[in-house]
C-alpha positions as a Python dict, from the first residue, in 0.01 Angstrom:
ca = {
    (1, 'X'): (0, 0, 0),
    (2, 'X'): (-373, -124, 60),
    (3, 'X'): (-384, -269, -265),
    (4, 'X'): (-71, -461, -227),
    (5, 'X'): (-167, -655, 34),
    (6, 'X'): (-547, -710, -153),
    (7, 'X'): (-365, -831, -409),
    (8, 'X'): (-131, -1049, -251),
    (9, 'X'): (-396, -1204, -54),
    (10, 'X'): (-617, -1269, -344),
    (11, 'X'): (-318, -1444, -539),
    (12, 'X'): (-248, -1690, -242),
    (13, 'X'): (-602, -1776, -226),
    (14, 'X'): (-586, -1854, -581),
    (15, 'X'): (-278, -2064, -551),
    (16, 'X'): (-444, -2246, -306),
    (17, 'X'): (-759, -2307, -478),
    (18, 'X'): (-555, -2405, -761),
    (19, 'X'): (-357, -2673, -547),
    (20, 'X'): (-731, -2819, -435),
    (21, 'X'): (-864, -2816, -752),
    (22, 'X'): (-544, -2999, -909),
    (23, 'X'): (-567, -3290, -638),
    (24, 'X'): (-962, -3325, -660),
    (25, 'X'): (-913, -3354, -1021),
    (26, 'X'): (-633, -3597, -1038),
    (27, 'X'): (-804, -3797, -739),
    (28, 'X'): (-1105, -3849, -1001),
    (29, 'X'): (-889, -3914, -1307),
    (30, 'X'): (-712, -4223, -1127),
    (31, 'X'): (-1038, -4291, -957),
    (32, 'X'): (-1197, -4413, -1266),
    (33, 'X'): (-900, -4518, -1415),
    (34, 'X'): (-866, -4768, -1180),
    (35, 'X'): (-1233, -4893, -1248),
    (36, 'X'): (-1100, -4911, -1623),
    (37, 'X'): (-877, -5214, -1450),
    (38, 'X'): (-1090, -5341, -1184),
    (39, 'X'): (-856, -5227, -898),
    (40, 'X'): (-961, -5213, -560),
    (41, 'X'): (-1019, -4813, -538),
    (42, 'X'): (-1005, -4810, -140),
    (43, 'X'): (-622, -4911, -153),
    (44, 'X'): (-297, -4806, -322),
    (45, 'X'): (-4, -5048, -383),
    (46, 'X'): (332, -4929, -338),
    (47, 'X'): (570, -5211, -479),
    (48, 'X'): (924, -5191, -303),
    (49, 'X'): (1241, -5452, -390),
    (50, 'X'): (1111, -5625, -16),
    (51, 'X'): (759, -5642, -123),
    (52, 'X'): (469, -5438, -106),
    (53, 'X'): (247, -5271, 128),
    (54, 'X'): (-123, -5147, 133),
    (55, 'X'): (-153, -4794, 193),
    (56, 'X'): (-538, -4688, 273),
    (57, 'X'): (-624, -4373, 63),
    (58, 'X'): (-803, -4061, 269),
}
């Protein structure tokens, strides 16, 4: 039963770890893809039908 719950644990810590790795990767993808462009890296446009607004990324 011990090694159930080792194992369990050590395959949510991978998921997570995975999830983490996935963002910090696809943060630094569209990170210099935006320098391709010469967009403004600090902010992300969201267009809506009404307009658009400015959202600061973290």
């Amino acid at each position: 039963m011990r090694t159930g719950v080792i194992t369990g644990t050590e395959a949510l810590l991978k998921a997570f770890s995975m999830i983490i790795n996935e963002s910090l990767v696809a943060r630094t993808l569209t990170t210099y893809t935006l320098q391709l462009f010469d967009i403004e890296v600090g902010f992300l446009c969201l267009c809506s039908p009404e307009g658009s607004s400015s959202l600061p990324l973290p």
